[in-house]
N, CA, C and O atoms as CSV, one atom per row, in Angstrom:
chain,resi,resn,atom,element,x,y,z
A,1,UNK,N,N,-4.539,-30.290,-12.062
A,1,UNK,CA,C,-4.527,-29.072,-12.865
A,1,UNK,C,C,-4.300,-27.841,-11.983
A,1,UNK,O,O,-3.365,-27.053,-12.121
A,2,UNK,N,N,-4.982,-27.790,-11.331
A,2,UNK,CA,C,-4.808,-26.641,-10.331
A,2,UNK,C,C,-3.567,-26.608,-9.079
A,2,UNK,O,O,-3.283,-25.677,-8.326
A,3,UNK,N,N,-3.039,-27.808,-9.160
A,3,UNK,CA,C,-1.377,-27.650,-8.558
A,3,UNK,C,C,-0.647,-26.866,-9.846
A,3,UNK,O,O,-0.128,-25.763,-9.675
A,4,UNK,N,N,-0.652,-27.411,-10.913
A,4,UNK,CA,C,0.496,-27.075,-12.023
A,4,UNK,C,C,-0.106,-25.809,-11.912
A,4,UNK,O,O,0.827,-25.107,-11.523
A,5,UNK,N,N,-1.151,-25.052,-12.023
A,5,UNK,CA,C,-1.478,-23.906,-12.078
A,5,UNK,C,C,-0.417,-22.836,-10.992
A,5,UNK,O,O,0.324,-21.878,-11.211
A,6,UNK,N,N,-0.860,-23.667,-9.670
A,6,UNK,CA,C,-0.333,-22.946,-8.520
A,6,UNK,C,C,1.267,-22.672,-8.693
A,6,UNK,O,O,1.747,-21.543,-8.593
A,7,UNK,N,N,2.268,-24.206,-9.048
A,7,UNK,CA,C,3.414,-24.240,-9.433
A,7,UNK,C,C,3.912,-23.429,-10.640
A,7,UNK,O,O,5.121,-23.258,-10.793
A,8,UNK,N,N,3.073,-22.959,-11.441
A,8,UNK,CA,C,3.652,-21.555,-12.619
A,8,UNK,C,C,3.502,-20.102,-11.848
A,8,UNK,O,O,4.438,-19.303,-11.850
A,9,UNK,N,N,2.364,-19.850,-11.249
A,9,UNK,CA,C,2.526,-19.135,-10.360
A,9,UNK,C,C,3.582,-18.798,-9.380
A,9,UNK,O,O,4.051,-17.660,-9.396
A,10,UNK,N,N,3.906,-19.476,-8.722
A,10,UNK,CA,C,4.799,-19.439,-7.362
A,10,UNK,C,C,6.699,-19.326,-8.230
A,10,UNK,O,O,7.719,-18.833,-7.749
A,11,UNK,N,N,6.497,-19.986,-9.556
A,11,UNK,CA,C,8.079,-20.164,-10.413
A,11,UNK,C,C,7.787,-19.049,-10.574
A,11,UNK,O,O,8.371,-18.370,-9.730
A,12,UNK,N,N,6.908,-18.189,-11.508
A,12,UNK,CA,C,6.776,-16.472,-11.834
A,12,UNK,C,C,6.794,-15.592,-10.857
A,12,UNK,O,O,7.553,-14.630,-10.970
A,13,UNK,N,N,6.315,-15.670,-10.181
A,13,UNK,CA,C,6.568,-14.727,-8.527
A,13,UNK,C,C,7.735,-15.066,-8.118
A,13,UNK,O,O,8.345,-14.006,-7.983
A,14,UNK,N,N,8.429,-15.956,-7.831
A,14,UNK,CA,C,10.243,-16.260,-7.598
A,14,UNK,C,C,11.162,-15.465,-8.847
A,14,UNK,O,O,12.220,-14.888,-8.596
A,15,UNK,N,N,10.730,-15.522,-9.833
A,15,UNK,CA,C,11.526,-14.847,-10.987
A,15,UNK,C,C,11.648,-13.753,-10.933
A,15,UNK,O,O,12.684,-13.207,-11.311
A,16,UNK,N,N,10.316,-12.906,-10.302
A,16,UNK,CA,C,10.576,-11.541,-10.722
A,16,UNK,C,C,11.919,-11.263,-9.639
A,16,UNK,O,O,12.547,-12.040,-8.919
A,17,UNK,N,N,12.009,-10.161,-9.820
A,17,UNK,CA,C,13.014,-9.191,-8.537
A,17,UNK,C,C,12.207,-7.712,-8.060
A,17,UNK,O,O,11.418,-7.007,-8.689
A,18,UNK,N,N,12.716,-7.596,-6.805
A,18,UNK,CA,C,11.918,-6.436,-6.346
A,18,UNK,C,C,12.069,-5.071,-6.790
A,18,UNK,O,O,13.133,-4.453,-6.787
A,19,UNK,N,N,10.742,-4.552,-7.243
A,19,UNK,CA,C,11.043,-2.733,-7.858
A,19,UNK,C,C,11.615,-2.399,-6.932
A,19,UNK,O,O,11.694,-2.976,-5.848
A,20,UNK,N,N,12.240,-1.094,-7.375
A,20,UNK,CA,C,12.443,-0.011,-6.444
A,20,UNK,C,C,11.567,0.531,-5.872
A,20,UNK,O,O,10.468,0.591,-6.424
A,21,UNK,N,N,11.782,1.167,-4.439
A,21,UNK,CA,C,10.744,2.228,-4.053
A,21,UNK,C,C,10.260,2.804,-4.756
A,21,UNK,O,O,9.116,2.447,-5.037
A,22,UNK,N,N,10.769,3.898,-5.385
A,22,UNK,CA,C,10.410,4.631,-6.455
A,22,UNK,C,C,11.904,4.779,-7.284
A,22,UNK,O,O,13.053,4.468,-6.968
A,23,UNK,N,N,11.390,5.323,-8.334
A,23,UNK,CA,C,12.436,5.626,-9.498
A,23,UNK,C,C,13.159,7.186,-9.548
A,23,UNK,O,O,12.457,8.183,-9.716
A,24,UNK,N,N,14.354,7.253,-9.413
A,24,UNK,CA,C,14.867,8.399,-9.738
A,24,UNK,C,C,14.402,9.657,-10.167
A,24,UNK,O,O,13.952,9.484,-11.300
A,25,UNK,N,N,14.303,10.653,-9.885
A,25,UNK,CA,C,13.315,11.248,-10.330
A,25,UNK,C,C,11.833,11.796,-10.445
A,25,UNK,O,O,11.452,12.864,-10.926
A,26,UNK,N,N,11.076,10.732,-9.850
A,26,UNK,CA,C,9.771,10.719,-9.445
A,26,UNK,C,C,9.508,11.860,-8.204
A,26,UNK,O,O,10.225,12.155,-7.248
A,27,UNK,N,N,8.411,12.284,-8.552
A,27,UNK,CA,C,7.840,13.067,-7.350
A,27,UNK,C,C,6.534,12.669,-6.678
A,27,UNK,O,O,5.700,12.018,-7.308
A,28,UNK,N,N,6.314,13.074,-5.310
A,28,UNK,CA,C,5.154,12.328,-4.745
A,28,UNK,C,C,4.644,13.290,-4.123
A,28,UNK,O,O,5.520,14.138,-3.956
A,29,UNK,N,N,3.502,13.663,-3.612
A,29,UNK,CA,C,3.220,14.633,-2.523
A,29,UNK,C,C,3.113,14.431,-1.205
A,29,UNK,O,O,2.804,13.319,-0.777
A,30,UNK,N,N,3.292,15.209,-0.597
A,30,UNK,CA,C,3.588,14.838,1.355
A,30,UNK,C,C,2.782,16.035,1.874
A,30,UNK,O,O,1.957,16.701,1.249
A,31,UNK,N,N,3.174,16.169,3.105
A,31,UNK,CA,C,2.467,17.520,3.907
A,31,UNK,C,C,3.224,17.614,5.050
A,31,UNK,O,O,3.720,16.777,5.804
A,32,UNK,N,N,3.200,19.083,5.005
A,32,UNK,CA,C,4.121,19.426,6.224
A,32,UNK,C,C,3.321,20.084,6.941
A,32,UNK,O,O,2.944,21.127,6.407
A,33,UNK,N,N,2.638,19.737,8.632
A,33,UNK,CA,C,1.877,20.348,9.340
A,33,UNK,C,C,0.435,20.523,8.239
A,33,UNK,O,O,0.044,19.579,7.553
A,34,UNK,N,N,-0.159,21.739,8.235
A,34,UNK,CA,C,-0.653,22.377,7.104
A,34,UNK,C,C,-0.674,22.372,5.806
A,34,UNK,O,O,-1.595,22.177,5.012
A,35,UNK,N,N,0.588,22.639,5.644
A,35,UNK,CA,C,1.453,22.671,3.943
A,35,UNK,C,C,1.205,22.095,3.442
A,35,UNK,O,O,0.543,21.259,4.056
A,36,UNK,N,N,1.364,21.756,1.794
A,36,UNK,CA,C,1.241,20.771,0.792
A,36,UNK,C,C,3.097,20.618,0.404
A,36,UNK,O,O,3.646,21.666,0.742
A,37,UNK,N,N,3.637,20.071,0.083
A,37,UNK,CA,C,5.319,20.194,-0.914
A,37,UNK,C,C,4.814,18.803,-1.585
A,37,UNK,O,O,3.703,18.279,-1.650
A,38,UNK,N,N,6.163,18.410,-2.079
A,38,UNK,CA,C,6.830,16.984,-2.811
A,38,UNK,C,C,7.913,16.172,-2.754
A,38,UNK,O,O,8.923,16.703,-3.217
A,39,UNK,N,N,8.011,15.409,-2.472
A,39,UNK,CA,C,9.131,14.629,-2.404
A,39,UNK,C,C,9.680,14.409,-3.482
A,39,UNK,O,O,9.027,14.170,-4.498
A,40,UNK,N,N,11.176,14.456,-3.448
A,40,UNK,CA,C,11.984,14.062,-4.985
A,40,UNK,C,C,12.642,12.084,-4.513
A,40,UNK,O,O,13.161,11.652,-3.484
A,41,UNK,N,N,12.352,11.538,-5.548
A,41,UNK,CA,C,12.923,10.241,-5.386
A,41,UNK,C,C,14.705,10.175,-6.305
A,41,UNK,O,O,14.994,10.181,-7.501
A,42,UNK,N,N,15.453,10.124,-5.194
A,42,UNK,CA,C,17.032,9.857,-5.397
A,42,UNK,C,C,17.110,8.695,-5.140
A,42,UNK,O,O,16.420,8.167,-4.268
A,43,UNK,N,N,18.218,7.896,-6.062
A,43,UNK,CA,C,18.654,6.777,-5.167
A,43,UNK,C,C,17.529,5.260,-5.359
A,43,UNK,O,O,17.864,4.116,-5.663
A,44,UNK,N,N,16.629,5.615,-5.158
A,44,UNK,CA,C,15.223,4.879,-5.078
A,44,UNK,C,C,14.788,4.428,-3.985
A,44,UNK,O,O,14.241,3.399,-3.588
A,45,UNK,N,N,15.391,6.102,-3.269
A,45,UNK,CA,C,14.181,6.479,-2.398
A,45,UNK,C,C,13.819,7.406,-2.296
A,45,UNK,O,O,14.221,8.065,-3.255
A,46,UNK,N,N,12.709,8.485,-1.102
A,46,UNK,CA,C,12.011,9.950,-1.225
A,46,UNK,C,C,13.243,10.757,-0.580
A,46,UNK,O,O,14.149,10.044,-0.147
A,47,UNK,N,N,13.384,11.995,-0.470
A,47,UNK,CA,C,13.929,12.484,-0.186
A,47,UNK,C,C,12.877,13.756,1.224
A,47,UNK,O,O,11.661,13.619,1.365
A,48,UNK,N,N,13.416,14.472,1.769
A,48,UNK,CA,C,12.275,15.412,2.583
A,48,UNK,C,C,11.479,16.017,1.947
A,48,UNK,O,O,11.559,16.465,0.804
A,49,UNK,N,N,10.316,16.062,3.008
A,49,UNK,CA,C,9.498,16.958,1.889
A,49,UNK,C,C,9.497,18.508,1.714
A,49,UNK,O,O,9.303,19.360,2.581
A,50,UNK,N,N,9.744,18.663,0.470
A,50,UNK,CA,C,10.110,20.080,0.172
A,50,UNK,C,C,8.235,21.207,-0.019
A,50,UNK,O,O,7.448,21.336,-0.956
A,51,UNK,N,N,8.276,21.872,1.700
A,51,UNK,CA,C,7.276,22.461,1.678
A,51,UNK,C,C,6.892,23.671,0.369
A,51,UNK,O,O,7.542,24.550,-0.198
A,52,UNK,N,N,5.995,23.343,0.311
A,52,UNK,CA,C,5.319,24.840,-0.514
A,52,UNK,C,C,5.760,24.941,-1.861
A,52,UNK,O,O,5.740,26.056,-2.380
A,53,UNK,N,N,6.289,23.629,-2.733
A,53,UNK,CA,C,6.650,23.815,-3.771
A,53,UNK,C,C,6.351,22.504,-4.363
A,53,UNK,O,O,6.419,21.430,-3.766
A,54,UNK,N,N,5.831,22.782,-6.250
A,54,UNK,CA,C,4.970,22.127,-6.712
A,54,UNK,C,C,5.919,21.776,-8.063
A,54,UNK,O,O,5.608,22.610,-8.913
A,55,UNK,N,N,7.034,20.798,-8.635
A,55,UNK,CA,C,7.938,20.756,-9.807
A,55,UNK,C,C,6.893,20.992,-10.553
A,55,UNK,O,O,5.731,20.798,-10.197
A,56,UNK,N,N,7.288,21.466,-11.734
A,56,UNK,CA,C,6.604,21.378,-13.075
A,56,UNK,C,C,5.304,22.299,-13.058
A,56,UNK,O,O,4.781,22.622,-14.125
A,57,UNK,N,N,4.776,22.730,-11.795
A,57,UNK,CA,C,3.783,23.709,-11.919
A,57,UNK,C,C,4.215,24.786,-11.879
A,57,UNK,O,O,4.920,25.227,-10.972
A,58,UNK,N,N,3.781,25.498,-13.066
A,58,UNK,CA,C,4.260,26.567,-13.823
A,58,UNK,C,C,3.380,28.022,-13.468
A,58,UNK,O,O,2.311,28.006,-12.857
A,59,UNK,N,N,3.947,29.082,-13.897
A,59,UNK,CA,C,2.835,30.216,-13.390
A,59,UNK,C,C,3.164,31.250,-12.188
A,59,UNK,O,O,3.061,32.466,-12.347
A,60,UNK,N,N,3.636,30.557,-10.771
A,60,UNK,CA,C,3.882,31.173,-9.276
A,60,UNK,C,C,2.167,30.843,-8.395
A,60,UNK,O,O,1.158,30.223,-8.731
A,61,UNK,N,N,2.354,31.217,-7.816
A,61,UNK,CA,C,0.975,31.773,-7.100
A,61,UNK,C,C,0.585,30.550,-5.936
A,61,UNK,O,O,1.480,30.018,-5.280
A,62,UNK,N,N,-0.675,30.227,-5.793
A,62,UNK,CA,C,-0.063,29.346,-4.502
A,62,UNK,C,C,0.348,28.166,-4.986
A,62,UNK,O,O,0.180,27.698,-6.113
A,63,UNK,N,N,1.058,27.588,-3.781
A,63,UNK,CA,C,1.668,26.616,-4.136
A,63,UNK,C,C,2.870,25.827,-5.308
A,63,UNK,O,O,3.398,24.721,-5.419
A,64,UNK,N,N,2.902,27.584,-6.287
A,64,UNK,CA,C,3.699,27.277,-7.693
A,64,UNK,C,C,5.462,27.559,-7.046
A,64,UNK,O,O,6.006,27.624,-5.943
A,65,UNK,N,N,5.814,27.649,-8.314
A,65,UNK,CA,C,7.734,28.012,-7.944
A,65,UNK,C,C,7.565,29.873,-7.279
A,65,UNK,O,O,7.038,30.926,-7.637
A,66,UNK,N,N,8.274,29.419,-6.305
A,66,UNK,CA,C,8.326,30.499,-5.439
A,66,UNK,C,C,9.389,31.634,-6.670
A,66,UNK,O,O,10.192,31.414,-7.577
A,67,UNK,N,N,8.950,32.536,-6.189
A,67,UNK,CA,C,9.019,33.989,-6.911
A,67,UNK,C,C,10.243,33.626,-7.237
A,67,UNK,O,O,10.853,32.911,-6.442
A,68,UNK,N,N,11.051,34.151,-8.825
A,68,UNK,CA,C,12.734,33.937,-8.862
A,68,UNK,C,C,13.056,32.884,-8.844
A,68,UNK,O,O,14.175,32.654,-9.301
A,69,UNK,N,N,12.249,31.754,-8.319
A,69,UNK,CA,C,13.390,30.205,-8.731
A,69,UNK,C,C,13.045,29.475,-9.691
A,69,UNK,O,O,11.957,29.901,-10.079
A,70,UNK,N,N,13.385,28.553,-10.333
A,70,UNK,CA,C,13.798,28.045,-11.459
A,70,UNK,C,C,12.184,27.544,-12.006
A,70,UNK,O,O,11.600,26.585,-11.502
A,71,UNK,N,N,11.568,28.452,-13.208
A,71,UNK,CA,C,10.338,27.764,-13.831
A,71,UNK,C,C,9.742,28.615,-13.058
A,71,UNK,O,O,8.613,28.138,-13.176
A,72,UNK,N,N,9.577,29.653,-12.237
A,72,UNK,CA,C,9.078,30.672,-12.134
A,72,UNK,C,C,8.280,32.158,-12.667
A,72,UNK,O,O,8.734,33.287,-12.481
A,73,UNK,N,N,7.079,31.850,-13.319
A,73,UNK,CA,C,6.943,33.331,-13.536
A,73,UNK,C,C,7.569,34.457,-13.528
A,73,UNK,O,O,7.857,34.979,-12.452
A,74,UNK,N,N,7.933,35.107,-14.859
A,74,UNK,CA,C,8.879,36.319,-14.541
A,74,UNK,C,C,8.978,37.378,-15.535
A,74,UNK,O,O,9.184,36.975,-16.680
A,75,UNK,N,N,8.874,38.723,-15.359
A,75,UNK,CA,C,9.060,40.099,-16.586
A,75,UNK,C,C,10.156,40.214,-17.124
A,75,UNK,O,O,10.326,40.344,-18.337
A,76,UNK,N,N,11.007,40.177,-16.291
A,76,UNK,CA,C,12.211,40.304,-16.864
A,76,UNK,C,C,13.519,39.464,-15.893
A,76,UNK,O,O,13.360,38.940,-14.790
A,77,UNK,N,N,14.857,39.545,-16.732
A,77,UNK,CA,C,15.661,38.842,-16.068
A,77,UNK,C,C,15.975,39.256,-14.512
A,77,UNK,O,O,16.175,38.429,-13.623
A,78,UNK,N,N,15.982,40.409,-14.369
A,78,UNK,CA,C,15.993,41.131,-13.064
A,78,UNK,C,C,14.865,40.060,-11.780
A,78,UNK,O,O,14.875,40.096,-10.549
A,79,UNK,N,N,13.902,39.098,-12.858
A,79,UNK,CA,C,12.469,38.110,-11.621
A,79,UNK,C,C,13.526,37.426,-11.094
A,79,UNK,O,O,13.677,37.356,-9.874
A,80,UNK,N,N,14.411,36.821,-12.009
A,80,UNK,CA,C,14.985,35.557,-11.734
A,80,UNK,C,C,16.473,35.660,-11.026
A,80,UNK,O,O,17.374,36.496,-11.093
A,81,UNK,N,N,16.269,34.166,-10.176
A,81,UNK,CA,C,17.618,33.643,-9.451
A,81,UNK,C,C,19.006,33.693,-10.302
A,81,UNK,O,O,20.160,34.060,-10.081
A,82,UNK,N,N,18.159,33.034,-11.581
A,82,UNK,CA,C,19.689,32.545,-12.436
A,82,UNK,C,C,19.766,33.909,-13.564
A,82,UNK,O,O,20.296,33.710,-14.657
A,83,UNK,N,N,19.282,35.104,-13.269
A,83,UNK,CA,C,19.409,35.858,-14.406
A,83,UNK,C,C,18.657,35.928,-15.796
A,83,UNK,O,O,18.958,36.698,-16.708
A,84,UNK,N,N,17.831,35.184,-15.809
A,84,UNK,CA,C,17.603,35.037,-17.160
A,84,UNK,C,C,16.013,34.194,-16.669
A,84,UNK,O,O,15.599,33.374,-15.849
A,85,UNK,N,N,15.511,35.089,-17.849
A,85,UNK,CA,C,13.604,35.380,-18.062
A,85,UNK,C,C,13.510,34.891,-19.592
A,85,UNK,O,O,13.724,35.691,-20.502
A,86,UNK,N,N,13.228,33.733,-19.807
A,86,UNK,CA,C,13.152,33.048,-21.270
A,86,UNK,C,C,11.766,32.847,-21.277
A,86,UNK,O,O,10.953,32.597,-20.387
A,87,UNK,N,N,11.664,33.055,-22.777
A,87,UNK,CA,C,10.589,33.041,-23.430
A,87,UNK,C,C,9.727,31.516,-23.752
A,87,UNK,O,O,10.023,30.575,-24.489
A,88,UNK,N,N,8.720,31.720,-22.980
A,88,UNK,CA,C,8.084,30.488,-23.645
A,88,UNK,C,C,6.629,30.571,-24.427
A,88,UNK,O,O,5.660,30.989,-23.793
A,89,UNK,N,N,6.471,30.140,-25.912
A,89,UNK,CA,C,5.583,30.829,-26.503
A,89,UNK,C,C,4.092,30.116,-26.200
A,89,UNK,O,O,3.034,30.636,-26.553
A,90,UNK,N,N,4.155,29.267,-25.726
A,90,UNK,CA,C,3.080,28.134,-25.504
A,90,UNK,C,C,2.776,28.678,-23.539
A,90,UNK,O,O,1.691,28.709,-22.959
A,91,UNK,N,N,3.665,28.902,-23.172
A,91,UNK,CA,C,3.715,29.161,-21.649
A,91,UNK,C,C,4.050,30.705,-21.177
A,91,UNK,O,O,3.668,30.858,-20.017
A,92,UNK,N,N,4.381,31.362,-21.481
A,92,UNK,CA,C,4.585,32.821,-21.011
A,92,UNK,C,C,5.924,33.006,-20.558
A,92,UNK,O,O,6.242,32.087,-19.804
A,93,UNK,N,N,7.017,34.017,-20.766
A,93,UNK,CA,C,8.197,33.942,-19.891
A,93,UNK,C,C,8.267,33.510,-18.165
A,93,UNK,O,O,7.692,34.160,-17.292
A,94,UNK,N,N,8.998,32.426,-17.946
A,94,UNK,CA,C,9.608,32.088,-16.812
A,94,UNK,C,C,11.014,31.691,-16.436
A,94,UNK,O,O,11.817,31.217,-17.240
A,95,UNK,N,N,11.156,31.823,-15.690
A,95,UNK,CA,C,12.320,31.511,-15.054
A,95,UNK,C,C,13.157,30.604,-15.592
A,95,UNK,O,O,12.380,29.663,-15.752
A,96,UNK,N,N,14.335,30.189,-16.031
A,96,UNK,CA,C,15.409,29.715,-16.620
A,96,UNK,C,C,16.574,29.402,-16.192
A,96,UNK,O,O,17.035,29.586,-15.065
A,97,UNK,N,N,17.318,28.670,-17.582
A,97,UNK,CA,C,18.669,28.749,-17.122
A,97,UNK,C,C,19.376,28.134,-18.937
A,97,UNK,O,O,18.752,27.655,-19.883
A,98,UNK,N,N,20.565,28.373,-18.815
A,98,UNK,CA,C,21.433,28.069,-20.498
A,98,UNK,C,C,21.542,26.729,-20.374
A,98,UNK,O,O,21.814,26.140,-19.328
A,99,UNK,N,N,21.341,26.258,-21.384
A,99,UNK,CA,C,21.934,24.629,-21.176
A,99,UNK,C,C,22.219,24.567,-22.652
A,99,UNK,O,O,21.789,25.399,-23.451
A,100,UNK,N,N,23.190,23.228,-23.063
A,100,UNK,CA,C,23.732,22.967,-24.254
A,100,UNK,C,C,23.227,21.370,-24.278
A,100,UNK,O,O,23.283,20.739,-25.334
A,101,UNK,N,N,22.774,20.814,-23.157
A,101,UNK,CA,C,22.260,19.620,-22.976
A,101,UNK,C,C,21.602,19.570,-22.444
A,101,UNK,O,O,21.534,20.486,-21.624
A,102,UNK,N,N,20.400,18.375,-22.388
A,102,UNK,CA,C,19.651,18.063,-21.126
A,102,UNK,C,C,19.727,18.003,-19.911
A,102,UNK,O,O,19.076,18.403,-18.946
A,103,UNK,N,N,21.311,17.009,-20.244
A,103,UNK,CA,C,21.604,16.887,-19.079
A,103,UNK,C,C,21.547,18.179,-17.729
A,103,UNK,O,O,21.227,17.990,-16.555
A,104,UNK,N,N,22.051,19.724,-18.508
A,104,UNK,CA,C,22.385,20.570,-18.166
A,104,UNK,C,C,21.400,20.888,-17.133
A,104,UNK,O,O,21.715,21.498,-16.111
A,105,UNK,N,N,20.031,20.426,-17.418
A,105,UNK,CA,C,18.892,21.100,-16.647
A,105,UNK,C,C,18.419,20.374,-15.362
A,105,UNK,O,O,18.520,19.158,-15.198
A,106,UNK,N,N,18.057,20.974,-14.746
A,106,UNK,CA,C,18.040,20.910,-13.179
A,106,UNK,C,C,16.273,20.104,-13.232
A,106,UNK,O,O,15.454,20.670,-13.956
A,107,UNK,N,N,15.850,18.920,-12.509
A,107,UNK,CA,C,14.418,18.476,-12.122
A,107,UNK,C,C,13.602,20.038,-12.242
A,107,UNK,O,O,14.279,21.061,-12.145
A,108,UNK,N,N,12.246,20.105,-12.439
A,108,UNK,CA,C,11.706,19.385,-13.537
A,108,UNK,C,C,11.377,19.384,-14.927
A,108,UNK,O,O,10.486,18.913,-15.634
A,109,UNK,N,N,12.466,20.117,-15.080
A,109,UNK,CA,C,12.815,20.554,-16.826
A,109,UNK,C,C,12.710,19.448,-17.307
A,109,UNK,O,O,12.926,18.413,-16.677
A,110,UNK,N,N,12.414,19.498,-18.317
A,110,UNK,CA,C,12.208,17.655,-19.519
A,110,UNK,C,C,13.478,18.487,-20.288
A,110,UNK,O,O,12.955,18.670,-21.387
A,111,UNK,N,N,14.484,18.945,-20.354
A,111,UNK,CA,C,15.612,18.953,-20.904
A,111,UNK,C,C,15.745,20.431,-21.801
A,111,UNK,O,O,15.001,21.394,-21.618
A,112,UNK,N,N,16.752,20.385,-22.705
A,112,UNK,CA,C,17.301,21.186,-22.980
A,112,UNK,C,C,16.395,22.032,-24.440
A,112,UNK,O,O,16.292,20.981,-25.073
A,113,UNK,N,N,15.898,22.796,-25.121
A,113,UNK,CA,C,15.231,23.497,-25.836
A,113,UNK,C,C,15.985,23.894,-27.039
A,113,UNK,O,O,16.830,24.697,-26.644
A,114,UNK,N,N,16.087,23.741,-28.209
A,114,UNK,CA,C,16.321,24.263,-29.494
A,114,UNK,C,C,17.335,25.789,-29.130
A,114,UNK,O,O,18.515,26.023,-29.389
A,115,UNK,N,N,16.337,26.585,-28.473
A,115,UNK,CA,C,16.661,27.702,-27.907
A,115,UNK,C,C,18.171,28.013,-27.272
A,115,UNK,O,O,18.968,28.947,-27.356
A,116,UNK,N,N,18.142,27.062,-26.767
A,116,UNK,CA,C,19.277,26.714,-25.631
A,116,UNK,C,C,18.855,26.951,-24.473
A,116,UNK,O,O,19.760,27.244,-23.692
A,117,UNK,N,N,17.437,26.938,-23.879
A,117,UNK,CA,C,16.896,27.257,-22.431
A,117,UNK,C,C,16.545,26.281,-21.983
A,117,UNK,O,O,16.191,25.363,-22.723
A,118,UNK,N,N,16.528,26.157,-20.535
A,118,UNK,CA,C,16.185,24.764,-19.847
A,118,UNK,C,C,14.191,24.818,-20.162
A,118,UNK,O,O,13.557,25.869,-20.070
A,119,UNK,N,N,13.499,23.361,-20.546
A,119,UNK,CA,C,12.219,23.577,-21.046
A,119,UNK,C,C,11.720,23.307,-20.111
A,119,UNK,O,O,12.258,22.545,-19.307
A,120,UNK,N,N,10.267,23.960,-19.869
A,120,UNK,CA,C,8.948,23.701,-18.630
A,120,UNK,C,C,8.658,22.372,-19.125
A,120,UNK,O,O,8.725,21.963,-20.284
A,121,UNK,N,N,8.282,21.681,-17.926
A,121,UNK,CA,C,7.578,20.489,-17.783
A,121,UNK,C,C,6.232,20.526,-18.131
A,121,UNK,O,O,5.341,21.242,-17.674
A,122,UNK,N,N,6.174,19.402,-19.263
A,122,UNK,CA,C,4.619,19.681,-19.589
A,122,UNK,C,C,3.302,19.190,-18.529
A,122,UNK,O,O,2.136,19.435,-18.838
């Protein structure tokens, strides 16, 4: 009994195939010296770690999207890189960009908004 056991085992572990490192997309945290950043996973693997910046954390301040870049805290379009200070009613105006698709939007937007603005990551 406990061979046939072992032998379903060892056939199921041969079947699978190996994950990826990580998945497209994924972020991880690292440290640089001091610093806190994140790694972006391309490819299915990490990419460098990008100091002092946190995807999807919204707001600025430490550790958030540095002043003006994308998902950034902002008054007016004049805050932002890409021109444009969109409204978010659940989140406060930040930083943006136009999209007509998801596709359009840059990590870590979850895609494209009714609006036509790239949306904060929840």
């Amino acid at each position: 009994m406990k061979a046939a056991i072992a032998a379903l085992a060892l056939a199921a572990i041969g079947s699978c195939h190996a994950a990826p490192f990580c998945y497209d997309g994924e972020y991880r945290g690292c440290r640089c010296g001091e610093a806190y950043g994140y790694q972006l996973c391309q490819a299915e693997a990490y990419g460098a770690c990008a100091c002092g910046s946190t995807p999807g954390l919204v707001g600025g301040g430490a550790g958030g999207a540095a002043p003006g870049s994308f998902l950034a805290a902002c008054k007016s379009n004049a805050d932002c890189d890409s021109g444009f200070c969109g409204d978010f009613p659940s989140k406060g105006p930040h930083c943006t960009t136009s999209c007509k698709a998801d596709a359009d939007c840059p990590a870590p937007s979850t895609g494209c908004n009714p609006k036509g603005q790239c949306k904060i990551a929840d």
